[in-house]
C-alpha positions as CSV (number, residue, x, y, z in Angstrom):
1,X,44.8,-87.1,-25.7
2,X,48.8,-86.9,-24.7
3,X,50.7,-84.3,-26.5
4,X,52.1,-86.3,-28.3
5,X,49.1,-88.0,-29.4
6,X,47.6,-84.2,-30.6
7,X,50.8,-83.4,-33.0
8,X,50.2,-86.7,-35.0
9,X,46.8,-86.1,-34.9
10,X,47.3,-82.4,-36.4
11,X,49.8,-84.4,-39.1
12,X,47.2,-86.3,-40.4
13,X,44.7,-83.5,-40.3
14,X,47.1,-81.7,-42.5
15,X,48.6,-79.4,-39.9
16,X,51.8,-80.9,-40.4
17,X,52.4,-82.3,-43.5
18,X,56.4,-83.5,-42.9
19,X,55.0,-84.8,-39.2
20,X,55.7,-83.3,-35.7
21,X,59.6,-82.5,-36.4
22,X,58.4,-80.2,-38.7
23,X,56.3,-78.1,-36.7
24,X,58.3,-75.1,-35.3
25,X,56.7,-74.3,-32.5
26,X,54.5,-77.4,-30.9
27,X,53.0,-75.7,-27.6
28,X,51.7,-73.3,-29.9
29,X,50.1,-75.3,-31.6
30,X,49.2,-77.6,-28.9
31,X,47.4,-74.3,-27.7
32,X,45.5,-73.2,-30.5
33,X,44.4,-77.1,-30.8
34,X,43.3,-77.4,-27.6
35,X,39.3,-77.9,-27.6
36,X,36.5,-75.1,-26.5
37,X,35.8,-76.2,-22.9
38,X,32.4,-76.0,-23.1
39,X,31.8,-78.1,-25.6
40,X,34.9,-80.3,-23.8
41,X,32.7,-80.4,-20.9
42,X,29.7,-81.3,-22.7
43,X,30.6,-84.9,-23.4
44,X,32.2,-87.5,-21.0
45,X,35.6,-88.5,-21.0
46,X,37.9,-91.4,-19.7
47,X,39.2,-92.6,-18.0
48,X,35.7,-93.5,-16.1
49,X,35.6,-93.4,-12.3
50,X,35.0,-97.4,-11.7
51,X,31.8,-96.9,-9.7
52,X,27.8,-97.1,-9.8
53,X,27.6,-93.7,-12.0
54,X,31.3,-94.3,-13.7
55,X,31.9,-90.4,-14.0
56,X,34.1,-89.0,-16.7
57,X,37.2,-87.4,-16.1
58,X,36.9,-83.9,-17.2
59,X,40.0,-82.4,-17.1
60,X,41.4,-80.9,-20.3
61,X,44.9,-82.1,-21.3
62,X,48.1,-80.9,-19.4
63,X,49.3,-78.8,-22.2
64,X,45.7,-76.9,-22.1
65,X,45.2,-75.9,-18.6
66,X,45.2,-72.8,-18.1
67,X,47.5,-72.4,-14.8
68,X,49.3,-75.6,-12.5
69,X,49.9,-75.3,-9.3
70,X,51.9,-78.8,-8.2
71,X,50.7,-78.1,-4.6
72,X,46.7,-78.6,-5.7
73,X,48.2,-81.9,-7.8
74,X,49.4,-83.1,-4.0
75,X,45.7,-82.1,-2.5
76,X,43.8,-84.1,-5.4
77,X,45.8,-86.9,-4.5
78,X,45.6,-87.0,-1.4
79,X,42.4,-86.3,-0.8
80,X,41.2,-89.0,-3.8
81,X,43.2,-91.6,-2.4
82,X,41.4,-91.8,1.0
83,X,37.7,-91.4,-0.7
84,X,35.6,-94.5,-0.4
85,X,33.5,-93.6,-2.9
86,X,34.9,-93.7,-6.5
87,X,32.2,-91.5,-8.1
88,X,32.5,-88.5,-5.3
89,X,36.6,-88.9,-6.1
90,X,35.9,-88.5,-9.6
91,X,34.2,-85.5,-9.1
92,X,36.3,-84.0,-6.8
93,X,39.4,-84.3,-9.1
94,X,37.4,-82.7,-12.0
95,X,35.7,-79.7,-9.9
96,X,38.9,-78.9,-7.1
97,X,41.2,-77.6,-10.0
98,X,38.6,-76.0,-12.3
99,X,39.5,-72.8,-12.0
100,X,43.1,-73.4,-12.4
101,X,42.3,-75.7,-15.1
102,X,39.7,-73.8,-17.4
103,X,39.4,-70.1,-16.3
104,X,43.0,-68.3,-16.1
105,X,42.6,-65.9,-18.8
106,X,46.1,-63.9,-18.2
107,X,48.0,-63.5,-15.6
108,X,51.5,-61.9,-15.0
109,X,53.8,-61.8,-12.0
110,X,54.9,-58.6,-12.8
111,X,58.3,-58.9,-13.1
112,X,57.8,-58.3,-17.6
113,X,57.4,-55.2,-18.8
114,X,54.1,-56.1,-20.9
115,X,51.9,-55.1,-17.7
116,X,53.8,-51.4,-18.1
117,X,52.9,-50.9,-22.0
118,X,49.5,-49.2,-20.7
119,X,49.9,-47.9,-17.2
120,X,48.9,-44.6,-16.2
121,X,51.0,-43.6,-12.4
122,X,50.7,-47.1,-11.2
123,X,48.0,-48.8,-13.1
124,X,48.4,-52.1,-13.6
125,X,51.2,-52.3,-11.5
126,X,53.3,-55.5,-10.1
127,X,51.0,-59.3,-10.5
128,X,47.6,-59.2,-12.5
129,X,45.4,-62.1,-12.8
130,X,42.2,-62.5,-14.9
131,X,39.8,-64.9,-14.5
132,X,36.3,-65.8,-16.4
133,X,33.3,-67.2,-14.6
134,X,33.6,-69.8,-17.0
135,X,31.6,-69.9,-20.4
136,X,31.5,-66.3,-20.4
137,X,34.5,-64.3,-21.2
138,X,34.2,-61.7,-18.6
139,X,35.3,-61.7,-14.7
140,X,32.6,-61.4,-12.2
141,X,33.9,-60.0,-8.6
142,X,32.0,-62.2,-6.9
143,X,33.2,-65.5,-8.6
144,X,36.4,-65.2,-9.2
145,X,36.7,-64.7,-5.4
146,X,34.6,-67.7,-4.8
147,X,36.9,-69.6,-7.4
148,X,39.6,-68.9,-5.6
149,X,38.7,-69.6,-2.7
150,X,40.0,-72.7,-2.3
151,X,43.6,-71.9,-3.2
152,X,43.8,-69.7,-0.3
153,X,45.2,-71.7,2.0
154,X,47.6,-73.1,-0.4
155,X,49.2,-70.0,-1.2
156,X,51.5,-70.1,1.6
157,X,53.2,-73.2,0.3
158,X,52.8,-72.5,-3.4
159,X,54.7,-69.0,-4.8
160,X,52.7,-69.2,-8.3
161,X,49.5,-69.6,-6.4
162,X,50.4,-66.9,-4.2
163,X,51.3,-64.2,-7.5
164,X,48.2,-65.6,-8.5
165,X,45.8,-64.5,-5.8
166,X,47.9,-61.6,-5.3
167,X,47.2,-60.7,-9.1
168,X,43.4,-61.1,-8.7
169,X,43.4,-58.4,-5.7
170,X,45.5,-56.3,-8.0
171,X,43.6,-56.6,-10.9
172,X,39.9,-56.4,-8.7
173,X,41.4,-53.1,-7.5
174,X,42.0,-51.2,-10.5
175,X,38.2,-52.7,-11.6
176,X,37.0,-51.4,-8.8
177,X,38.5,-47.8,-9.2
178,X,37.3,-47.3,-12.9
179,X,33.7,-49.0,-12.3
180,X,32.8,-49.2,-8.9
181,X,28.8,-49.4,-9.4
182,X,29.4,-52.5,-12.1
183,X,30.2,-56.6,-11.5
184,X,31.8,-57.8,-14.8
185,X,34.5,-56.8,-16.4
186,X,36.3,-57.4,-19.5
187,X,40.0,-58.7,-19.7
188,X,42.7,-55.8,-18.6
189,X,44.4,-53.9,-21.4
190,X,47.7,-55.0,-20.7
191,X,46.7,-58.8,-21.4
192,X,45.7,-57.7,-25.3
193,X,42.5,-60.1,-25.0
194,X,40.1,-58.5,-26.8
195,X,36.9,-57.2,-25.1
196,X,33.4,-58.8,-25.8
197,X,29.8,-57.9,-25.9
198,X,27.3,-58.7,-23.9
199,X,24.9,-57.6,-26.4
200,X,22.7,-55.7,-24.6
201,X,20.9,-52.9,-24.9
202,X,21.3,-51.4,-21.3
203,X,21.3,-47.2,-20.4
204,X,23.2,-47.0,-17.2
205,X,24.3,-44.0,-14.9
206,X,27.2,-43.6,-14.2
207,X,28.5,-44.5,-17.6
208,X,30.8,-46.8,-18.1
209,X,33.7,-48.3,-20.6
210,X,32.4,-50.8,-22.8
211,X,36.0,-51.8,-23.2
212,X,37.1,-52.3,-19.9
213,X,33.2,-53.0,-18.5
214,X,31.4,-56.2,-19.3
215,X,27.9,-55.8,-17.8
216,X,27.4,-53.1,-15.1
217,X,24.9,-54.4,-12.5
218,X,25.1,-52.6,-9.1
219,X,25.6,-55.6,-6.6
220,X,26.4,-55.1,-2.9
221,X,27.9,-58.1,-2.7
222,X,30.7,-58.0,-5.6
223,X,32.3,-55.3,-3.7
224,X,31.9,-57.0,0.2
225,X,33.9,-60.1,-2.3
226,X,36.4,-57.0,-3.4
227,X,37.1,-57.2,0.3
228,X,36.4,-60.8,0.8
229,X,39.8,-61.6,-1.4
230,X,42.3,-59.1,0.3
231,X,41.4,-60.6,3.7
232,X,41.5,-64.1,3.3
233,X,44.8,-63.9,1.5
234,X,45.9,-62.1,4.6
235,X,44.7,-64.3,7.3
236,X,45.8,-67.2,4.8
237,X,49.5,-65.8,3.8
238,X,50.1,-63.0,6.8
239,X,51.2,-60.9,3.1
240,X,50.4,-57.9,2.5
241,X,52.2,-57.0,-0.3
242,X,49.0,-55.6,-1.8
243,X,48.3,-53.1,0.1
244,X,49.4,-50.1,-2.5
245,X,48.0,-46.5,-3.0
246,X,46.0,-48.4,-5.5
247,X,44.3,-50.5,-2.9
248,X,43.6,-47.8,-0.7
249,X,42.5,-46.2,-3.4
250,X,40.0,-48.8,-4.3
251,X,38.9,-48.9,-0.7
252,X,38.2,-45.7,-0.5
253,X,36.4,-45.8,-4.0
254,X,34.3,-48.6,-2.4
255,X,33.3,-46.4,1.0
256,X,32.3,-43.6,-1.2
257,X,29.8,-46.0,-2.9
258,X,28.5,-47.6,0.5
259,X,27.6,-43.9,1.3
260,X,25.9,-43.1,-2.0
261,X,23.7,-45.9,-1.5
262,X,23.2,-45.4,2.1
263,X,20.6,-43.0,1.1
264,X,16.8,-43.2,1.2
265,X,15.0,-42.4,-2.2
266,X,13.3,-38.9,-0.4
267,X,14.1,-36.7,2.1
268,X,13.1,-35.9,5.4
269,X,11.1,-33.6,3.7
270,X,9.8,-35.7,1.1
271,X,11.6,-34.5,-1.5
272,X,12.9,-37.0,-4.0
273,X,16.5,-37.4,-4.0
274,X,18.3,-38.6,-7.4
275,X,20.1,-41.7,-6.9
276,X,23.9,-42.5,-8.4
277,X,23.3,-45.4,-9.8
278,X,20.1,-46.3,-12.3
279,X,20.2,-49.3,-14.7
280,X,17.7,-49.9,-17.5
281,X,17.9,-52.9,-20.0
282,X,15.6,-53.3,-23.0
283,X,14.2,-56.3,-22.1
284,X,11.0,-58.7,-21.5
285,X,12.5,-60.2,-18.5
286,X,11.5,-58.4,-15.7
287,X,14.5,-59.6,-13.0
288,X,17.2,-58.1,-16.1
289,X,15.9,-54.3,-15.2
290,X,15.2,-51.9,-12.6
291,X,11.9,-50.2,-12.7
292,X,10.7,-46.3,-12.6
293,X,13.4,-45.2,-15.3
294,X,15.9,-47.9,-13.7
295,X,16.1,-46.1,-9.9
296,X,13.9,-49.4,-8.5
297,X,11.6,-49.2,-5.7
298,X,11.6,-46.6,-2.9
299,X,13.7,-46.9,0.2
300,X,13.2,-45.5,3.4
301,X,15.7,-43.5,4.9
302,X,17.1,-43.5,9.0
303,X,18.0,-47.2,8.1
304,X,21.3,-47.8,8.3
305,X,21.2,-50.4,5.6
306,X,22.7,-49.9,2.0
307,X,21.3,-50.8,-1.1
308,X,22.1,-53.1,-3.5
309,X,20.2,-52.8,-7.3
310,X,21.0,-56.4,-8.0
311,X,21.3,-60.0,-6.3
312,X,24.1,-62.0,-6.4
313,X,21.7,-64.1,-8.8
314,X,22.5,-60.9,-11.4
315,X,18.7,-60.1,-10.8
316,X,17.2,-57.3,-9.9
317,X,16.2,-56.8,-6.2
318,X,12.8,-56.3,-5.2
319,X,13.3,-54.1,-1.8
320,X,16.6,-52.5,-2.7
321,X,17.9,-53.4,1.0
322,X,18.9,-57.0,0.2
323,X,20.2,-58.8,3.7
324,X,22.6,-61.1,2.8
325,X,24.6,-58.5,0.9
326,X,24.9,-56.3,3.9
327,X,25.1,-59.4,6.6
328,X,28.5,-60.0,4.3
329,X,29.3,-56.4,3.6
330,X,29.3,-55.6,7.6
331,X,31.5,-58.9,8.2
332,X,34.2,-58.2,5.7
333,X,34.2,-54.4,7.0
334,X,35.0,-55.9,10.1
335,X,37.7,-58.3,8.5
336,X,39.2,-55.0,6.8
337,X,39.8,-53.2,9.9
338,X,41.6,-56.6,11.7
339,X,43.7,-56.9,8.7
340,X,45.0,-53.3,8.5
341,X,45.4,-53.2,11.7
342,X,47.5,-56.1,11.8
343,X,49.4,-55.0,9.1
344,X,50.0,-51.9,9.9
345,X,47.7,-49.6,8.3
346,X,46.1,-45.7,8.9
347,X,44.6,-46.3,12.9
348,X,41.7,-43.7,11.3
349,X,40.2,-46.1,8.7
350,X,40.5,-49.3,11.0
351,X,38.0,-47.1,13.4
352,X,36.2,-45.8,10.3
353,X,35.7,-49.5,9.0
354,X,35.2,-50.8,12.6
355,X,32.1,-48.3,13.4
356,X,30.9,-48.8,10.0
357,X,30.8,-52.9,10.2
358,X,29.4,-52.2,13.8
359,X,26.3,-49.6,12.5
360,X,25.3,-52.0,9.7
361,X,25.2,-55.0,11.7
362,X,22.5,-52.9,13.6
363,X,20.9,-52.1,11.1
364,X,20.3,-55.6,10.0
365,X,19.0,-56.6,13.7
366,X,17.0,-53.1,13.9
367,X,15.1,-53.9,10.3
368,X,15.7,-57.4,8.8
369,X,14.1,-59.9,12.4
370,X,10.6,-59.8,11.9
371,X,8.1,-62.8,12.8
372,X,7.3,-65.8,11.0
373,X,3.8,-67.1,11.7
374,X,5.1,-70.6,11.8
375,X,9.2,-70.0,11.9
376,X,9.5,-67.3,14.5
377,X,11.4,-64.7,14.2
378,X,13.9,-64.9,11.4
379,X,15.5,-63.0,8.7
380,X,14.3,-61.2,5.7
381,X,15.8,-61.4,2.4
382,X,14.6,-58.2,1.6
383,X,13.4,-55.1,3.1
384,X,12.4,-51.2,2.5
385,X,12.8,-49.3,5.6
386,X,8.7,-48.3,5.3
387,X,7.9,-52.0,6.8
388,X,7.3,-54.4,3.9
389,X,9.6,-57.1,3.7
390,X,10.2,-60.3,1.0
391,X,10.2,-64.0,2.9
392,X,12.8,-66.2,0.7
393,X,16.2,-67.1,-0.4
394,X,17.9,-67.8,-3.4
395,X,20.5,-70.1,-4.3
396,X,23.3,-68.0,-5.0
397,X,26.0,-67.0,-2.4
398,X,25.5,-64.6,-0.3
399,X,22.0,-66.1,0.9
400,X,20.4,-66.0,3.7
401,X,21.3,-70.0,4.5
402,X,25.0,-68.9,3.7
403,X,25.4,-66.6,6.9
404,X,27.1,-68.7,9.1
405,X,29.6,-69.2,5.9
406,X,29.7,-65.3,5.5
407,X,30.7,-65.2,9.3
408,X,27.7,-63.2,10.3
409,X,26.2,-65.4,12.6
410,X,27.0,-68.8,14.4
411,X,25.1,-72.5,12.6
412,X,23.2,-72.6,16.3
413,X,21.9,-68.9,16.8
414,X,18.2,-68.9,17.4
415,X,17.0,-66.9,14.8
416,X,19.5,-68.4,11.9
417,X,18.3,-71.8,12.9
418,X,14.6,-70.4,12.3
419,X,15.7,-68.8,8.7
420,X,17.4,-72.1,8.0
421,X,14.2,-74.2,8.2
422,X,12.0,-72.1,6.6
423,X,14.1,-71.3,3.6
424,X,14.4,-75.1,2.9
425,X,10.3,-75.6,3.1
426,X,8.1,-75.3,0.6
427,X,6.0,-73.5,2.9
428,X,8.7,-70.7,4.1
429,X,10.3,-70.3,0.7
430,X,9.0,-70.1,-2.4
431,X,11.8,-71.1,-4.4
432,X,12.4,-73.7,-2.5
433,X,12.2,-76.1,-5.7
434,X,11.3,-80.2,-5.1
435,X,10.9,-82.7,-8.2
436,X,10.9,-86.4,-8.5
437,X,14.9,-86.3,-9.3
438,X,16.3,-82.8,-7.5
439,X,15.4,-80.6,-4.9
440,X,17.0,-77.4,-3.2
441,X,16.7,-73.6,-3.6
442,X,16.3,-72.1,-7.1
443,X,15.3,-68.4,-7.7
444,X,14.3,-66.5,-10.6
445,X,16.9,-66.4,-12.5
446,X,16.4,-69.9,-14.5
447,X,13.1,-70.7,-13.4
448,X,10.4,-72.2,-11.5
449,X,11.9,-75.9,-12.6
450,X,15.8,-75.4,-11.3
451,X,16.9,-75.8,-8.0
452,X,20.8,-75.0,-7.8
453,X,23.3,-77.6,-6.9
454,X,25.0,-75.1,-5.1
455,X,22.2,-74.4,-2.6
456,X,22.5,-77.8,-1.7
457,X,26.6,-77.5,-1.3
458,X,25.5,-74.6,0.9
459,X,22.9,-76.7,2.9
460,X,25.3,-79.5,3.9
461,X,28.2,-76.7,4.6
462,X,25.7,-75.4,7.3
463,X,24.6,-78.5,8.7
464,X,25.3,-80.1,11.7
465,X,23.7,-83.7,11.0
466,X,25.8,-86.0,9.6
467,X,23.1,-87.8,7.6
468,X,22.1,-84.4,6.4
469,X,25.2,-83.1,5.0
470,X,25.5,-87.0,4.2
471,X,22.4,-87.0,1.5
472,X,23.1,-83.4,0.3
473,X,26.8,-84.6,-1.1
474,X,25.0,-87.4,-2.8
475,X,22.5,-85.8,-4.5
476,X,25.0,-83.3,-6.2
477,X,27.5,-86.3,-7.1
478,X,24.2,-88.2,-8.3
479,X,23.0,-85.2,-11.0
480,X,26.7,-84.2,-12.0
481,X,26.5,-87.1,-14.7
482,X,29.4,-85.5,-16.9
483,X,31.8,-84.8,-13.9
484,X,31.0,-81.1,-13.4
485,X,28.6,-79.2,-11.1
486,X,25.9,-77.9,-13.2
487,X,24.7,-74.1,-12.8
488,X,20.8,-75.9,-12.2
489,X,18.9,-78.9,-12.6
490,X,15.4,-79.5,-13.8
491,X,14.0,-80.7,-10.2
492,X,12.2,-83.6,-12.1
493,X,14.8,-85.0,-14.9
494,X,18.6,-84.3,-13.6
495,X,19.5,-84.8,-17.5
496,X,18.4,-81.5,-18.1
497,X,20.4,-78.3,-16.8
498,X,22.0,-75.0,-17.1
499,X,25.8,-74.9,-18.0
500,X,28.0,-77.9,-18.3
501,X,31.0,-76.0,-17.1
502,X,30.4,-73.3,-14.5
503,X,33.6,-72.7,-11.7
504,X,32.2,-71.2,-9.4
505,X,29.7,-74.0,-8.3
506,X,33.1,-76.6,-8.9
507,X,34.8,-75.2,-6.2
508,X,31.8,-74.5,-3.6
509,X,31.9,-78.7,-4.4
510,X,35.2,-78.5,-3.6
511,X,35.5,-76.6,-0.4
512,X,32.2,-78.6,1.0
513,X,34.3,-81.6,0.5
514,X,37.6,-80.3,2.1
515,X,35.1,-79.1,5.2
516,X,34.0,-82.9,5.6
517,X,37.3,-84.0,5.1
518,X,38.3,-81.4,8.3
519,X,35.5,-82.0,10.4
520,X,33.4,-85.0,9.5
521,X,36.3,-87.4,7.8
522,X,34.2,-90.9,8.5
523,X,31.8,-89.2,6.2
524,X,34.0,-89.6,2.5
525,X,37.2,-91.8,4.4
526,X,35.5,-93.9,6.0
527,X,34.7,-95.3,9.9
528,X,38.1,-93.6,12.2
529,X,39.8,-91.6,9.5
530,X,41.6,-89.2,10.4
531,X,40.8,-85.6,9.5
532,X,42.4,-84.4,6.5
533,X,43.5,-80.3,6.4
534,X,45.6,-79.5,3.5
């Protein structure tokens, strides 16, 4: 509906009684009229693609996004006009600007005093950006990096995209200071968005803000994405107008964590050692809670791994040293100490960061190869330091099929290529989910019925076979009937799934397609196109 359309709509609806010149203020209004997105994203929309499935567009009026950015307007063009395929360019102009479009809760550029109203020394200082996961209120680390991630290399060319990203860092950073041990967070004070509940009943150590802390789950990962942001917008932009004594700050708040949880649950001499962090929810599920009193299982010391109380998936781990976690962790350690060096930065934390990312990815080859009676060797997706490991993946990012992705290994090294077949067998993986509609990598986390769209984003990302990466694109497009990449699909009716709007599996979409587009353009263009980099 055109904005125009909306204000005589609200006339007759009795919103404006003496018609549209009498409203005083119509983007307000326009605003507060604009429709829940979930339930927006919950029914189709024209105009209709034109092809076999006919996809609805999906995008919410002009007037109720969230953030523009003209220089994503110029990709979506450009990359829809060349598509062969209506249906995929439907989808890719729906899923591309999601996060733009639907999750930009507040952001400032720092130039208003409204940031300064609450800031203590130099809190909440200079561009702030909040951004929801998308039907929940709260920001996850982890996504919102992921959501972003395909902006990145537009920042360059765009200055609001570029206060944009720079916001998120700033904003991750002073979450990251306060809460360091948690991976949601509620909207900052200076954005007056009031907090919400996540209605649980959880007794964590260290306590935490309710107000400032939306759900405080211990995850390796969220703070390897902490880092994950700062560099990409530095290799992307050369800027590094983030790093401020809040940054470092951060950074060093994140270090002191890594070494907390660098530590085995006894003693050389056996003696228990109390852990930082403990997390108990009340509960029946039991992937929402950690067990004995919320520490979680014992870990073995003389490692060199670090824990992580929590997947990426939000569930609890198993064997508390989750791989993937510390496969990214030791990459963007790595990627810390190039971009402070490059910029400039203390010469004693680039060799602090450097022999830390060098240590860990030791540790993983040291404790995480074991044998596979069938695969070979490959990599765990858990392990304990006394031995035991856990043979799986799950669908969410970082995974053990994600690690060329991460940047911790190359698509043809020996043992990846193992892990990569067994994880998508039923035999090597037992969530690897197949049904008469769907198939791909599920986990606990919705069920044994759900396989994840975005494992099989992730799949054709690290393929190398064109018909591969060919028939994983069209069996997303094929179960994305309203336009949107669904959170899961029941592997047996694709009519059936978890979350109609969810932006962090929209842009993994979106940068799978921009890959093909760069390095496989016949794929989605068609026979000799060109390659298309934005």
């Amino acid at each position: 509906m055109t904005f125009s359309a909306l204000i005589v709509a609200l006339s007759l609806a009795g919103l404006g009684a003496k018609g549209a010149a009498a409203l005083p203020d119509e983007p307000a209004i326009l605003k507060r009229a604009c429709p829940d997105y979930v339930a927006y994203a919950s029914t189709p929309h024209p105009p209709y693609s034109g092809g076999p499935l006919n996809l609805p567009f999906q995008r919410p009026a002009q007037e109720c996004r969230t953030f523009n950015s003209s220089v994503v307007e110029r990709v979506i063009e450009d990359v829809t006009s060349r598509m062969v395929d209506k249906d995929l360019a439907q989808l890719f102009r729906n899923a591309f600007p999601n996060t733009l479009d639907t999750t930009i809760r507040w952001h400032t550029d720092g130039s208003s005093t409204a940031a300064r109203k609450t800031r203590k020394d130099a809190q909440w200082e200079g561009p702030q950006t909040f951004i929801v996961t998308g039907d929940i209120n709260a920001e996850w680390l982890r996504d919102s990096t992921n959501q972003l991630a395909n902006y990145q290399t537009l920042a360059k060319e765009d200055e609001r995209l570029h206060s944009l990203i720079l916001g998120a860092i700033n904003t991750q950073a002073e979450f990251v200071i306060q809460s360091p041990y948690c991976n949601a967070f509620q909207p900052p004070p200076p954005s007056n968005i009031p907090p919400d509940s996540n209605n649980q009943d959880d007794r964590v150590h260290p306590t935490y803000e309710p107000s400032v802390v939306f759900e405080c789950k211990y995850e390796l990962d969220s703070l390897a994405n902490f880092l994950g942001l700062a560099t990409s917008f530095h290799e992307n932009t050369g800027s590094s107008g983030f790093l401020t004594s809040r940054w470092y700050t951060a950074l060093n708040t994140l270090l002191s964590v890594l070494d907390a949880q660098s530590q085995p649950t006894f003693n050389a001499e056996g003696h228990f050692i109390t852990n930082q962090y403990t997390f108990q929810r009340t509960t029946t599920l039991g992937t929402e809670t950690l067990n004995l009193a919320g520490i979680g299982n014992p870990l073995n010391s003389g490692t060199g791994l670090i824990r992580s109380a929590f997947r990426p998936s939000d569930d609890a781990t198993i064997m508390g040293f989750f791989i993937p976690a510390n496969a990214q962790m030791a990459v963007q350690l790595q990627r810390t100490a190039d971009m402070l060096r490059s910029a400039g930065g203390p010469s004693d934390i680039v060799r602090d960061l450097e022999s830390r990312s060098t240590k860990l990815r030791k540790a993983i080859e040291d404790n995480a190869i074991v044998n596979h009676p069938k695969y070979g060797n490959v990599y765990a997706f858990e392990v304990d330091g006394y031995g035991s490991h856990i043979l799986m993946d799950d669908a969410n990012v970082p995974s053990l099929l994600s690690l060329p992705m991460l940047g911790f290994v190359d698509n043809d090294d020996l043992i990846y290529k193992n892990t990569r077949e067994m994880v998508l067998s039923k035999d090597g993986n037992p969530y690897y989910l197949t049904g008469s509609g769907f198939q791909g990598i599920g986990g606990p986390h919705i069920g044994l019925q759900n396989a994840w769209p975005m494992s099989v984003l992730v799949q054709a990302q690290t393929s190398t076979s064109d018909a591969e990466i060919s028939r994983c694109i069209e069996q997303v497009k094929n179960s994305s009937l309203l336009g949107l990449i669904h959170e899961s699909i029941d592997v047996n009716n694709i009519k059936t799934y978890t979350r109609p709007w969810f932006a962090w599996a929209n842009s993994v979409f979106a940068q799978t397609v921009l890959k093909v587009a760069a390095e496989r353009p016949h794929l989605i263009f068609g026979e000799g196109a060109e390659p298309y980099i934005p």
